[in-house]
N, C-alpha and C positions, 0 to 999 in steps of 0.2 A: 411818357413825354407828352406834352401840351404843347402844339403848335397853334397859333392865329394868324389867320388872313383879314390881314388890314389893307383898306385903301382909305386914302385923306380926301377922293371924290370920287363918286358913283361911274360905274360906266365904264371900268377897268377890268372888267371879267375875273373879278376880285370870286364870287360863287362857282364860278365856270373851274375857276383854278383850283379851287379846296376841291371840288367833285371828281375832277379827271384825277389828282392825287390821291385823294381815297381809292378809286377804283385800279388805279396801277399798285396802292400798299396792298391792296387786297388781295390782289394778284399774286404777290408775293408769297402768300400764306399769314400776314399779320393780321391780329382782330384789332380794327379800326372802327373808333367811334367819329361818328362824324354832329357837329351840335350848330344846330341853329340860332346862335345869337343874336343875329338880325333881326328883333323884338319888333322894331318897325316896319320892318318890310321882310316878310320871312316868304318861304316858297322853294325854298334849296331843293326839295324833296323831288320837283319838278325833274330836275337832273338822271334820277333813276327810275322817274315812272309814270310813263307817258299813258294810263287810264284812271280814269277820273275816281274808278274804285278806290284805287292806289291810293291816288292823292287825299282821297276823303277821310282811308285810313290812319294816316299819319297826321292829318288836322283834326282827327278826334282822338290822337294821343295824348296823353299830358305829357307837359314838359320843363320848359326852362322859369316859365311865371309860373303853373302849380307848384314847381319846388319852392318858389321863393313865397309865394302866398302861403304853402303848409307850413312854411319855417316859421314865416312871421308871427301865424296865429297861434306855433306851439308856443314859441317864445313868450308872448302875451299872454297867454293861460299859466304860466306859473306862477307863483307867489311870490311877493315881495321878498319875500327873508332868502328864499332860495338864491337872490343875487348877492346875498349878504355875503360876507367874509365870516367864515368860522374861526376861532379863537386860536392863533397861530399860524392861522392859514397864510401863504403869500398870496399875492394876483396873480401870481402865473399858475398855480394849483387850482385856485378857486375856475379861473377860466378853464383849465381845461376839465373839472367834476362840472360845468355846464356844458360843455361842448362833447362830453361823454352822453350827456342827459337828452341832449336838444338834436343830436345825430342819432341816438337810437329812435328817436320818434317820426326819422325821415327812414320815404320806400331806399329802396337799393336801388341805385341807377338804372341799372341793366335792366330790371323790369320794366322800367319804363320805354325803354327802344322800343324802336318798331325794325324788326329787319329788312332789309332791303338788298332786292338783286338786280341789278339792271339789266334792261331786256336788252336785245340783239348783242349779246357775248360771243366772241370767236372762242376763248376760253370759259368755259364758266367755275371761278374756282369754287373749293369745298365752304368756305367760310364764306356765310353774309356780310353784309354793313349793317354796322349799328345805326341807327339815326336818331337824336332825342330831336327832338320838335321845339320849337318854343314856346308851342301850351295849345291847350284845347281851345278850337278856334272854328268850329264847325255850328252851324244852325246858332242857335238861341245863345251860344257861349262866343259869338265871336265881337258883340255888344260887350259882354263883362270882360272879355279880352282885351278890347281897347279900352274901357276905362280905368284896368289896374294900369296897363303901361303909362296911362298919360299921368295918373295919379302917385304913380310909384317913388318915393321922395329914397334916391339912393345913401344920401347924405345920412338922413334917420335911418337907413339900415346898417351902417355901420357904426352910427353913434348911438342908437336908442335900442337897435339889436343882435348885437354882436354879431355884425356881419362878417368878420374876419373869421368869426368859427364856423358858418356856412361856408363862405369859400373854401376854407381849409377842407370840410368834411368832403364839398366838392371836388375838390383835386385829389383826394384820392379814392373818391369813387373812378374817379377817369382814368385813373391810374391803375385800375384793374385789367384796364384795356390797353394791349400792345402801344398806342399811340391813339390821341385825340387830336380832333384838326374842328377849330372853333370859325366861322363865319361871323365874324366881328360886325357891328354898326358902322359906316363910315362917319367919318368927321372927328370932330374933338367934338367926345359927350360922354356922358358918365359913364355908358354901356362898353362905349370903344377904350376908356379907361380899367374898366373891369378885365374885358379880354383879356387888354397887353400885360396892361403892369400888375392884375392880380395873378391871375392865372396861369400866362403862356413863360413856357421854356424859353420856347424861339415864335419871334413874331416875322412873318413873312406880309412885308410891305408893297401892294403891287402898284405903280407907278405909269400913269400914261405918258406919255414925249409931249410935255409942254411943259410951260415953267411954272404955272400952278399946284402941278402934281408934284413934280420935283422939289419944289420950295417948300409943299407940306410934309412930304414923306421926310427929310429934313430936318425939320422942325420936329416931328414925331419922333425921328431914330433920335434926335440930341436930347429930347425928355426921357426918352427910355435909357440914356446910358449918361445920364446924371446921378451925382453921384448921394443924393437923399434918397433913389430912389434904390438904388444897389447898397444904402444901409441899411431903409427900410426890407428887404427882401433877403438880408442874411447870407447864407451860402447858396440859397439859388441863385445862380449867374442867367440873367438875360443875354439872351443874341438876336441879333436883328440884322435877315437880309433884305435888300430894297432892289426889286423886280421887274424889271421895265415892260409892259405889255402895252397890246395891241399898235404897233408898226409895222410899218408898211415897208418893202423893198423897191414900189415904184417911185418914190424922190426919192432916191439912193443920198445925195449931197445934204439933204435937210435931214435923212437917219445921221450922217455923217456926225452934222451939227449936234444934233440930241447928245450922240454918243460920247464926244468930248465934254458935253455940259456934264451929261450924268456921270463919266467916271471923275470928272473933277470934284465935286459935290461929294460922292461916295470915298475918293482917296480921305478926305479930309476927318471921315466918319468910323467907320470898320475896320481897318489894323489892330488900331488901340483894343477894341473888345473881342472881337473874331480874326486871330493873328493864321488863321487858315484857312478866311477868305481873303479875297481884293477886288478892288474896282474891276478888272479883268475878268474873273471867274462869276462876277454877278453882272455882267452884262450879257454871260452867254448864255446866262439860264434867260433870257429875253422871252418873252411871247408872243409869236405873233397876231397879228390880223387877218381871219380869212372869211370873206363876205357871207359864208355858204353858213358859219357857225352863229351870222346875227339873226337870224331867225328862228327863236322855238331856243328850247332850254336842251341842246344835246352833247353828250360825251364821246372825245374823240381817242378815248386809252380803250381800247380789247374793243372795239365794238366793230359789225359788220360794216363796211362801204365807208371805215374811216376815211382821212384825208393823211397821208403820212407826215407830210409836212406841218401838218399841224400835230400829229402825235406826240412827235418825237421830242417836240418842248418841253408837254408836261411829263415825258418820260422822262427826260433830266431832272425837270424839278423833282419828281417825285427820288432820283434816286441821291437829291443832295438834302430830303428830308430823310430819306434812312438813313444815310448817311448822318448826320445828325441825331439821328436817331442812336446809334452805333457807339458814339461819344457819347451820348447823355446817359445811357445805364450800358456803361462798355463789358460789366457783368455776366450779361446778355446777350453780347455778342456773336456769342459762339454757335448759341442757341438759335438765334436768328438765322445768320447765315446757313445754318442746316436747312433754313425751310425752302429756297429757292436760287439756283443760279445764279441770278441778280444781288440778290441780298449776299452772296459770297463773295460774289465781285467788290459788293461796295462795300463789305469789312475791311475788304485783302488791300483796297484804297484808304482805308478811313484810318487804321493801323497801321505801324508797320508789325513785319511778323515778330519780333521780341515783345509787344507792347499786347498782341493780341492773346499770346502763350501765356504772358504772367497773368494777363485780366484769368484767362479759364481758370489756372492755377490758383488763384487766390479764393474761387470758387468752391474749393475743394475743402474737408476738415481738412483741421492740424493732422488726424492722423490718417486722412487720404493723401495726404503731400508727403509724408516721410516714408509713407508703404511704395511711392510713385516713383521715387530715387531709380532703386533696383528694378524697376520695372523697366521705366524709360531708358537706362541706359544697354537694357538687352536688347536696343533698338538701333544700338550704334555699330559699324563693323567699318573694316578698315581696308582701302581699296588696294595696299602695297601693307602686308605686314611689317616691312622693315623700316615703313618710315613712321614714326609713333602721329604724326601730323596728317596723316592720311587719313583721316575718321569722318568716314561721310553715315547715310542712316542706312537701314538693313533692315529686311520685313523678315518678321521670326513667327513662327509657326504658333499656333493657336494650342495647340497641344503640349508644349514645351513649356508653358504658363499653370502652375498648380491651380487649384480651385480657385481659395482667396486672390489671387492673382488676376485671375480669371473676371472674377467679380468687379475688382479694381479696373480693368480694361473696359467693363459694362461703363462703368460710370467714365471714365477719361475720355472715351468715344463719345459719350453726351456731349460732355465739355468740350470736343471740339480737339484735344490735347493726343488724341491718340485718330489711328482711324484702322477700321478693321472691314475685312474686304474678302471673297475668295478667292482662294488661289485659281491661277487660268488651270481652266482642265487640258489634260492630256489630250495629246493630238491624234485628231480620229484615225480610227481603225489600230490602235496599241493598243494591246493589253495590260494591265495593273503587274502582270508575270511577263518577265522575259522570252525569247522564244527560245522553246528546246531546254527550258529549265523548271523545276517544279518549283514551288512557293516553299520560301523558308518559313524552317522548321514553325509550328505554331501560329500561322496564317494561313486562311483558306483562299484561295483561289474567288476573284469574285467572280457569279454564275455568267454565262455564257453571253453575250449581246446586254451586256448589262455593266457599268461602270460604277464605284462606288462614290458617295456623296463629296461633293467638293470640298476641299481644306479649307478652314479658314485662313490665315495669315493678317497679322500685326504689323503697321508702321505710322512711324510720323506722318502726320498729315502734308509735311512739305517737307524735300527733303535739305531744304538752308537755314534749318531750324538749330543743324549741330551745328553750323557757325556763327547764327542770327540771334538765337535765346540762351545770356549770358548765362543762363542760372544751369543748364545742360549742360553748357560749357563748360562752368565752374566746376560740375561736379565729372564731367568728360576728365579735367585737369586733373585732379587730387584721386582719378582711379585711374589712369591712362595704362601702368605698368599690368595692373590686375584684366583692363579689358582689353591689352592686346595680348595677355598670352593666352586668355579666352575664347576670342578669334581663333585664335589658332589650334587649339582644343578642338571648337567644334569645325575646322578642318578636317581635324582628323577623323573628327568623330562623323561626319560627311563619307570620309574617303572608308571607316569600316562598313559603314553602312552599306556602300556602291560595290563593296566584294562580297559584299551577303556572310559579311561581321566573321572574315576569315582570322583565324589566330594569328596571323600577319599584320594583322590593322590594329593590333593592342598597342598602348605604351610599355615601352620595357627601358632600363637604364635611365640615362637623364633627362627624359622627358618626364619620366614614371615618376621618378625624383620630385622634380620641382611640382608635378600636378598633387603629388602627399603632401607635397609645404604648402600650397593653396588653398588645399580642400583645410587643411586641420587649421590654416587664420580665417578663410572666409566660405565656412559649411552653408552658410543660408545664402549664398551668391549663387550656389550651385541648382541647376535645375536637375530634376530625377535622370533625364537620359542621360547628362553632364555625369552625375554621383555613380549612376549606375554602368557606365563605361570606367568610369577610374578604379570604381571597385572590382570590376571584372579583370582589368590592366593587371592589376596587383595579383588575383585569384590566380590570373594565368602564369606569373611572374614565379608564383611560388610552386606552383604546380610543374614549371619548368627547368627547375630545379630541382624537388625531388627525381622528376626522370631523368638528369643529368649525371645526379650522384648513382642514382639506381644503375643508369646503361655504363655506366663508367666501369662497374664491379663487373657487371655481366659480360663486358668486353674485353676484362681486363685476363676473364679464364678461357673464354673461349670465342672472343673475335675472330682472332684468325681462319677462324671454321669458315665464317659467313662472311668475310669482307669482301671476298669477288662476288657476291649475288648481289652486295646493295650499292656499289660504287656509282653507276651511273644515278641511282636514283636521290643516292646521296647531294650530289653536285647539282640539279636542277633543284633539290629543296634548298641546297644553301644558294643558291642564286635568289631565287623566290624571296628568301628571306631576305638580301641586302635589296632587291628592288622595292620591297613593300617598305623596311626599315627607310629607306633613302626618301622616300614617298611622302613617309611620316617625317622625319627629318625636314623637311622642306614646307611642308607643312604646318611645323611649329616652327619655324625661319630662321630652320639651323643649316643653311646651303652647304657649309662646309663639309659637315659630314653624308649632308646627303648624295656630296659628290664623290665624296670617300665610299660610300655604300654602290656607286653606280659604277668607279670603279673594280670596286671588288667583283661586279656582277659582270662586269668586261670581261675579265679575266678568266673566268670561268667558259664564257660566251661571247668570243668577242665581235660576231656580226648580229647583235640583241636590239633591234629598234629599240623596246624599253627604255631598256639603260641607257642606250644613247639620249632618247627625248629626256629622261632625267636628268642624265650631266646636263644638257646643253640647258634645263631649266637653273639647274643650280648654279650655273656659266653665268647666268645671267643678273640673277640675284647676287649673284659676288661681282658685278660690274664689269663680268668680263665676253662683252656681245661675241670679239673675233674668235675666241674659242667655241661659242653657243650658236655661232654660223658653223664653223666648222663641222659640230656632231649633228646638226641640222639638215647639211646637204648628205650626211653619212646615211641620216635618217629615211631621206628622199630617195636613195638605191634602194633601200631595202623594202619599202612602203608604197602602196600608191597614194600620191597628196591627197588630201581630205581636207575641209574647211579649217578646223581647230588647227593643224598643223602649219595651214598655209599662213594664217591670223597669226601664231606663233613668231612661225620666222620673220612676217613682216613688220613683228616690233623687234626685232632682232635690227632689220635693215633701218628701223627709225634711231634705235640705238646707236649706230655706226654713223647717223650722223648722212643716210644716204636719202632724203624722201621719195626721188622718185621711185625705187628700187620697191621701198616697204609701200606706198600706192599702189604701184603695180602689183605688189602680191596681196595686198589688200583686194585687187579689183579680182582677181583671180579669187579669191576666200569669197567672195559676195556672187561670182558667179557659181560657184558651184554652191553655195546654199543660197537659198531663193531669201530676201529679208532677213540678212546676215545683220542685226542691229550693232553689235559689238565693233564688229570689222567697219559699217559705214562710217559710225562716230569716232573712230578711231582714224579715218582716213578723212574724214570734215576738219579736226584738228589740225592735219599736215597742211590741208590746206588754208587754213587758217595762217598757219603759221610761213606758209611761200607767199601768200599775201594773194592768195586765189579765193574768196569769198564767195563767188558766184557757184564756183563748183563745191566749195563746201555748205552753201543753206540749200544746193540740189541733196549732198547725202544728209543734213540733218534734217529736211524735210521725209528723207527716206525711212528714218531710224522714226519718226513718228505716224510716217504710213504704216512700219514693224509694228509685230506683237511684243514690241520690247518692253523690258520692266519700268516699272513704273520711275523708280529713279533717273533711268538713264533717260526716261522721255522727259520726263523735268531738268535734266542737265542739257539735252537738246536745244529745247524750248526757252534756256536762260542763253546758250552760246547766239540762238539767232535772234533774242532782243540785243548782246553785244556786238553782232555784225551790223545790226542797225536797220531798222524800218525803212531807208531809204532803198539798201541793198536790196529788199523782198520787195518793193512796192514798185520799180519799174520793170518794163518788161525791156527785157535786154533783147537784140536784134543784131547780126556779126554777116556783113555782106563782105563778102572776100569776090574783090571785081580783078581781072585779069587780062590781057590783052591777045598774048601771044598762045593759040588755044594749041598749039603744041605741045605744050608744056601742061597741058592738063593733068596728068599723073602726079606731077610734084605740088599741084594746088591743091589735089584730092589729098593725098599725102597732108599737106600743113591744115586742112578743113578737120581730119580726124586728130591731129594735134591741137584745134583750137576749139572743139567739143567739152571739154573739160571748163571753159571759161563761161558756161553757163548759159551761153545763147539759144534762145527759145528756137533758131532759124539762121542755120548758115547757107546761105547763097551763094552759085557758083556763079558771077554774071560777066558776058563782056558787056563792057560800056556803051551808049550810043554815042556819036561823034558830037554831039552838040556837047558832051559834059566835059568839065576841065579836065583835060590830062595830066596827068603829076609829071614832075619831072624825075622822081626818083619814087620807090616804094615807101610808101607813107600810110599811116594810119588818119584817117580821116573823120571828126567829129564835127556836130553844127550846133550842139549848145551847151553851154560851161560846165552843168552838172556832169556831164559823160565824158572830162578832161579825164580824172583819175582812171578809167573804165579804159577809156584809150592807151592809156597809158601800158595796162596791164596788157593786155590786148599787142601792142608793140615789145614789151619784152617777150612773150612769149613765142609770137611768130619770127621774132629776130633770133632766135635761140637757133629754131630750123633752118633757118635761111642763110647764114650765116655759114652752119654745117656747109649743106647739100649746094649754095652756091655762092659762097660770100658776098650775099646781101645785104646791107643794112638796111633797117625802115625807120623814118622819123614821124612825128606826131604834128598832126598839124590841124585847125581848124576850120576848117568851111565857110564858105560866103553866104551870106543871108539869102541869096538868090537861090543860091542851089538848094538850101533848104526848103523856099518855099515850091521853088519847079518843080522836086519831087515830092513835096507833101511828107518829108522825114519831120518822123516824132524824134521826142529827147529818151535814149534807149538806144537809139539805130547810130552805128558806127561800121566805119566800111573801110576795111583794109585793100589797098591796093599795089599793084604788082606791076612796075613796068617791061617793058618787053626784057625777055629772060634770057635772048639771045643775048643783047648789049653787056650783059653782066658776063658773060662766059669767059 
């Protein structure tokens, strides 16, 4: 992409502004060319390098006049005939067998730069700046310098020397380079005509606060977006934004004035061609005036003893040229935003995520997008098997992926389309081996104070991509049936694993069933530990049988011998077996029988924690909570509470319909595991949903202090952009003032009842006499935004009060006085309590 910095009169820090932008894309990791067009008054270079060596080296480069002076004279050394038309030939062939001929005879751009790294960097990144020069301009050459530019006839270069195939060869010299940013001539003149309308993609107009600048940049944007000039130019589309610099903030009323002039001016201009700018958004990219930077040519992006105030301008500008950048070869995109933070930002801005997914995707061959199908949707997994609408995304192990697979992920992580990552390592001081158990069969132990290499692990780059990128979707739709009883497959195939792949944890019956009907329609869906477990299922299935028939004869001559030796041992294997079956059954989200199996395991034992936490899961899954409370508290005799159990039943108590009950056993599951992520996000929702906000962005701020997965920290991070910026951005303040200090107990009391409403600081204060007395207990606010916050604030303490001593408190808002006597910010809300005798 080709950007130009135009201004219609000098003295707008039209140079200042291309140099600070180059050095924040560079930043970036982008290769940035940057070219001094300014034939008349050239010096840019000044910007990056403040000794005279520097400078001397880049005005004895060649540059912008030896490329046009070598064109010229190649052009002129050919022979008449060679501009001849050959026998058939069109004009458009014939041009371009010259423009083949007359660009192989020009250097390569790049050779011509001079790199450049600007001194005093707080960062210094890996990538220099390009700089072409405008021409050798040094001792004996700066005489023939000036006399090409004054004698340079632009008109005969594109009449007499096909200067259109120069510029062409030009632009995509420049085009080799991530992004070119051109320092244009001011005025109307042929040179500053070259820039915009030959060259540039996007022309950036920078505009002082008077009506001279404004009238010209004007005048300039309506020639650029006329419409001879947008036929001449074909499918490149021009943009043009106009940039208002150097203002001041001490006549605030006369900025005022500017600022109506110029968004007036601009509405009238930019919708029609840039429907993703407006008058608004180009006024903020403004630039100011600061005294310090008119002296001496220096750059205020990445460098020592900048000025922040002045940074931070060209840091937007520069992040509304990536931006733009990000549009123009959206390709690209993906690829960029790999290379910096910033540049991620402003794809995730510039796109939305469907628009960003298909650019990568389209990237890809025909037949890297068909192999991608079954790839991508191993990445999908489902948060409730029973509901098919549950399909959120799911990071699947790196190992699970065949070779060519494997391969296909190398390249979709380029793209941007995939993203692969290690798994968290295990938490210190565990071993790889359980304790008190040796390594299964055909795994060694890893050696002692030694851990083995981290996993990798596979997932979507974001996880709103399963409901954000139609074409996932689409194909999420037309497999839904195949990838939820896969889910549930590799449940099971989880739950063998975790018993160290007991004959228990096989498929047998109608599991076994329907996994034979999948495997024999969709064999290449299957990954090796998926084929290699169903075939195992089956091996065992059949192997279960011959001993069935076998023990059946052998019992049937002489059982009686042996039936008192194995009876007890008999009934703990058939329990074993309905808990594992039931396991399994639940598993693959058949509750019904998995409760028929937890049943049978009753019976045989009927005080079996197991079996009980199994019924009461499959209780649940069949929609029926007051049963799955019931075997719950059965659970809690037999067990000491443990985190998972406590999490458990307190969606039980959300089930029923009770929140405080399942918070409370939520807060009980987070205290006993230290950054319980699951249990806080699960208790941020309830709050959400009693209309407590404050206490729910304190636990989804929790869940993102957690080591929790990466999904559920992006599920966080979206619930607290929907509570809303305002909710996180004040700090909240809850003075609970009191009179009668007798009654301090039941204050202290309602104080740890109003803990939950998110107050940085609850105060226990009596009042001094000079401040209003209420006449009743009242929640008190002094400015508009904290009405709702009182509000909440008032049901909740009326909740207690009401109990313990039929209170009511009303909402009410504060006199300007009192705000300002105490120097109360907007935040600070203070509940108060009249004397507690009167109420008794």
């Amino acid at each position: 992409m080709i950007v130009t910095f135009y201004s219609f009169k000098g003295g707008v820090g039209r140079s200042m502004a291309l140099a600070n932008v180059a050095n924040w894309l560079r930043l970036q990791g982008l290769r940035v060319l940057a070219v001094d067009w300014d034939l008349e008054a050239p010096g840019i270079e000044a910007f990056f390098t403040s000794s005279e060596d520097g400078r001397q080296k880049v005005r004895a480069a060649p540059g912008v006049v030896d490329l046009i002076a070598g064109y010229m004279g190649k052009h002129a050394s050919l022979p008449p005939q060679f501009f001849e038309k050959k026998n058939g030939e069109h004009a458009a062939a014939a041009k371009e067998r010259r423009a083949q001929v007359l660009a192989g005879a020009l250097p390569s751009l790049e050779s011509l730069t001079v790199e450049m790294r600007p001194e005093a960097q707080l960062v210094e990144p890996s990538l220099p700046l390009w700089l072409l020069s405008p021409g050798v301009r040094e001792g004996a050459h700066e005489q023939h310098y000036a006399r090409f530019i004054q004698r340079l006839d632009w008109t005969a270069l594109y009449e007499r020397y096909d200067g259109e195939v120069f510029f062409a060869w030009l632009r995509s010299e420049m085009e080799r380079f991530d992004i070119a940013l051109i320092d244009s001539r001011t005025g109307i003149t042929e040179i500053g005509g070259v820039c915009t309308r030959e060259l540039a993609d996007l022309v950036i107009e920078l505009c002082a606060p008077n009506s001279q600048n404004l009238k010209g940049c004007e005048m300039i944007a309506r020639s650029l977006f006329s419409e001879n000039l947008q036929r001449e130019r074909g499918d490149r589309r021009l943009q043009v934004a106009i940039v208002p610099t150097r203002y001041e903030n001490a006549e605030s009323h006369l900025l005022l004035q500017f600022e109506r002039e110029f968004k007036a001016v601009v509405s009238g201009l930019i919708p029609a061609n840039m429907p993703s700018m407006d008058a608004k958004n180009m006024w903020d990219l403004r630039l100011p005036y600061i005294p310090r930077y008119a002296y001496g040519e220096k750059l205020c992006v990445n460098t020592e003893g900048r000025v922040e105030d002045m940074e931070r301008p060209y840091q937007k500008l520069g992040r509304f040229v990536a931006s733009a950048l990000m549009r123009f070869v959206p390709g690209r995109a993906a690829e960029f935003a790999a290379r910096s933070e910033e540049l991620a930002a402003v794809t995730e801005q510039a796109f939305t995520l469907h628009e960003r997914m298909e650019q990568a995707f389209h990237a890809l061959s025909e037949a890297q997008q068909r192999a991608s199908r079954p790839v991508l949707l191993r990445l999908i997994g489902f948060s409730n098997p029973a509901d098919p609408g549950s399909a959120v995304a799911a990071a699947r192990s790196w190992s699970r992926f065949d070779v060519a697979q494997q391969a296909l992920l190398g390249v979709l992580a380029t793209k941007g389309i995939v993203r692969v990552e290690e798994a968290a390592a295990p938490e210190k001081g565990k071993d790889a081996t359980r304790k008190g158990r040796e390594p299964r069969k055909g795994k060694e132990a890893p050696e002692k104070g030694k851990r083995p290499p981290p996993e990798q692990i596979v997932r979507l780059p974001d996880p709103a991509a399963v409901s954000d990128w139609s074409r996932l979707r689409a194909w999420l739709d037309a497999d839904r049936a195949f990838l939820l009883w896969r889910h549930a497959l590799d449940a099971a195939i989880s739950e063998y694993e975790r018993t160290d792949k007991s004959r228990f944890g096989l498929l047998s019956g109608a599991p076994l069933r329907e996994a034979r009907k999948w495997k024999r329609m969709r064999a290449g869906d299957f990954d090796p530990t998926e084929s290699a477990f169903v075939d195992e299922s089956v091996s065992h299935t059949l192997k279960v049988w011959a001993t069935v028939g076998a023990t059946f004869l052998i019992v049937a001559g002489t059982g009686p011998f042996y039936w008192w030796r194995g009876e007890e041992k008999v009934q703990s294997a058939l329990r074993d077996t309905h808990v594992t079956r039931g396991t399994l059954n639940l598993a693959v989200n058949q509750p019904l029988e998995a409760r028929k199996d937890a049943n049978a395991a009753l019976k045989i034992q009927p005080k079996d924690a197991e079996a009980l936490r199994l019924r009461a899961k499959a209780n649940m899954q069949l929609k029926e909570p007051e049963l799955a409370l019931q075997d719950y508290d059965q659970v809690f005799t037999l067990l000491k509470a443990d985190p998972e159990l406590l999490y458990e039943r307190a969606s039980v108590y959300e089930s029923l319909g009770e929140p405080d009950a399942a918070i409370e056993e939520y807060g009980k599951a987070i205290s006993s595991r230290l950054n319980f992520s699951q249990a806080l996000y699960a208790r941020a929702l309830l709050y959400i949903e009693i209309e407590n906000p404050e206490a729910a962005i304190v636990d989804l701020k929790g869940v993102l202090r957690s080591n929790a997965p990466q999904d559920l920290q992006q599920m966080a991070k979206a619930r607290l952009r929907e509570i809303g910026e305002d909710a996180r951005s004040v700090s909240r303040r809850l003075s609970i003032r009191y009179i009668d200090p007798k009654y301090k107990d039941i204050v202290t009391s309602l104080e740890r009842t109003m803990r939950p409403m998110g107050a940085e600081g609850v105060e226990l204060v009596q009042p001094e006499g000079s401040e209003v007395q209420p006449k009743g207990s009242e929640v008190r606010y002094f400015f508009p935004q904290d009405r709702e916050y009182a509000r909440r604030v008032k049901v909740r303490a009326e909740r207690l009060l009401l109990q313990r001593m039929g209170v009511r408190v009303s909402v009410v808002i504060g006199a300007p006085e009192e705000a300002r006597s105490k120097e109360r910010r907007p935040g600070n809300v203070e509940l108060w309590l009249t004397p507690l005798a009167d109420k008794r």
